[in-house]
C-alpha positions in Angstrom: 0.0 0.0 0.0 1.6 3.3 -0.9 2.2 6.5 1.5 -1.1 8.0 0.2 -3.4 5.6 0.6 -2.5 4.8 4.2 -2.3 8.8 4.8 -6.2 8.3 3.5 -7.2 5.7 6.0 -5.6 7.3 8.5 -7.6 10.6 8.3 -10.9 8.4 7.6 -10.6 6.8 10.7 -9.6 10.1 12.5 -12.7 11.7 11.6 -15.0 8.8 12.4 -13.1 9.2 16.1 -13.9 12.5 16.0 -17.6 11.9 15.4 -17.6 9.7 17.7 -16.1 11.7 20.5 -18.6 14.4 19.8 -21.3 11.6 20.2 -20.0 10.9 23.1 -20.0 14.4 24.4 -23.1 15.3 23.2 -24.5 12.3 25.5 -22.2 13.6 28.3 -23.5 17.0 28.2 -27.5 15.2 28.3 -26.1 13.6 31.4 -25.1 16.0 33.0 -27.9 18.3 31.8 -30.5 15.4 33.7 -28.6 14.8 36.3 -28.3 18.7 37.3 -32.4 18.9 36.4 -32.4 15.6 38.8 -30.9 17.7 41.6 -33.2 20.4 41.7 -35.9 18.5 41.5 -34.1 16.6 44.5 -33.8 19.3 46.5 -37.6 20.7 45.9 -39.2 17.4 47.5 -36.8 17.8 50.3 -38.3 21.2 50.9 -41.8 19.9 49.9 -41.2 17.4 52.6 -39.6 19.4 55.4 -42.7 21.7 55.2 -44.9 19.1 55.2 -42.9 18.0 58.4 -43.0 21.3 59.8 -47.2 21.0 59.2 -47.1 18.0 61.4 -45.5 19.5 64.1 -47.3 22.7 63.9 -49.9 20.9 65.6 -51.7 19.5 62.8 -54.3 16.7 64.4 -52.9 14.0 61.6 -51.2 11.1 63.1 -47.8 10.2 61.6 -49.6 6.9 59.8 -51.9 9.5 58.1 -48.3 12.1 56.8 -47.2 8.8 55.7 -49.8 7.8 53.7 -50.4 11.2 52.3 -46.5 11.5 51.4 -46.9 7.9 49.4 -50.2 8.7 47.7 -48.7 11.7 46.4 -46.1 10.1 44.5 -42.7 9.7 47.0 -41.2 6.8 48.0 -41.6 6.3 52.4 -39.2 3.2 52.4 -35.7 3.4 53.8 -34.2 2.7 50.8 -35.5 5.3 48.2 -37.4 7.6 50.7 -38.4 10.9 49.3 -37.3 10.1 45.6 -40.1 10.1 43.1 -41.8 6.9 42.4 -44.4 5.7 39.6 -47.7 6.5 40.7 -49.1 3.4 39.0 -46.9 0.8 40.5 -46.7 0.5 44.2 -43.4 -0.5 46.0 -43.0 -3.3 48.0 -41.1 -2.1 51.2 -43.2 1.3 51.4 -46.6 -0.8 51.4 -44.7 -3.0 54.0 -44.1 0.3 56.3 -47.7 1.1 56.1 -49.1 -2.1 56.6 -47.3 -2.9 59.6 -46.8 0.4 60.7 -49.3 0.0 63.5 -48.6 -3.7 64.3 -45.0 -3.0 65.5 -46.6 -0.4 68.1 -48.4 -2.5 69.6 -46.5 -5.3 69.8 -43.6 -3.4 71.5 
């Protein structure tokens, strides 16, 4: 193969690298674009949620079963393991349920 042809190549595959590096930028800038959007978001349920906590303590006459209930019907996780993140209204998680159904249980049994 002759010095041209390889000098060819080379700047054929040097331009699909650089494609693909601004692929892979553009997808890096999305990222970070939803993960900054994910934040705020973040940090407005935390607010949401301290207020409603401040409500509760306010002297509101709900019981801490009803703020928990409320807080999951509205659409936010009450589990350990993702509470306060954002979960699917139409599906129902398995350790939140848990919480509420045996909220009361482990009251009385202590």
């Amino acid at each position: 193969m002759d010095p041209y042809t390889k000098l060819q190549q080379l700047q054929q595959q040097m331009e699909r690298m650089l494609k693909s590096m601004d692929s892979l930028q553009q997808e890096m800038l999305e990222s970070l674009k939803e993960n900054t959007e994910l934040k705020v978001e973040n940090q407005l349920l935390r607010e949401k949620l301290d207020k409603l906590t401040v409500k509760e303590h306010e002297g509101k006459s709900q019981s801490g079963m009803d703020m928990l209930k409320q807080i999951y019907q509205s659409g936010y996780h009450i589990c350990n393991m993702y509470y306060g993140t954002h979960r699917d209204p139409s599906a129902d998680c398995m350790f939140c349920l848990d919480i509420l159904d045996n909220f009361g249980k482990k009251a009385v049994h202590k």
